[in-house]
N, C-alpha and C positions, 0 to 999 in steps of 0.2 A: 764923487769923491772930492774933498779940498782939493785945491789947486795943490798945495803946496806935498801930497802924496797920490803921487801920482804914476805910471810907469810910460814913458817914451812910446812903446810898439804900440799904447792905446792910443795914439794923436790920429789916427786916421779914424777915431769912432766918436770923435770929441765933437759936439755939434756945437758946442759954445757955453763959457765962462762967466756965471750968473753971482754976484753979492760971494765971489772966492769957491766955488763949488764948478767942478765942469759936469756938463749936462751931456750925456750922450746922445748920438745920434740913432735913433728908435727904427727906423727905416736901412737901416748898414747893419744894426742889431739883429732885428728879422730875420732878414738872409743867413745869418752867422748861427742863430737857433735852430732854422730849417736844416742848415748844412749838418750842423752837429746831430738834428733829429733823427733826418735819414741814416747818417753811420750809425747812430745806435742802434738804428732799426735795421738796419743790417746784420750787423754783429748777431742780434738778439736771433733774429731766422736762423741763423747759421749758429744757433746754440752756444754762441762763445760766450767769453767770460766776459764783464764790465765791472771793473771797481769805480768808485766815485771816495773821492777822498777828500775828507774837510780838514781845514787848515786854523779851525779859528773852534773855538767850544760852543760858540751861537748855533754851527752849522751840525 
């Protein structure tokens, strides 16, 4: 994302600030996909519900 939009709670995934764009950190990302993967995969065994909700008309 630009620098200049951006949210605070992301600064711990921020790996560094390139030409006004921050670059996230792909190794702290990882971990965060696998986390999320597993609960889905959870949820999903266990038959429950998952919505996924897009915020933008691209998604």
């Amino acid at each position: 994302h630009q620098t200049r939009r951006w949210n605070p709670k992301m600064a711990q995934y921020i790996f560094t600030e390139r030409n006004g764009i921050y670059i996230i950190d792909l190794q702290k990302t990882v971990k965060k996909v696998d986390e999320a993967y597993n609960f889905i995969k959870e949820i999903a065994a266990e038959k429950g519900n998952i919505l996924f909700v897009g915020t933008k008309k691209q998604a």
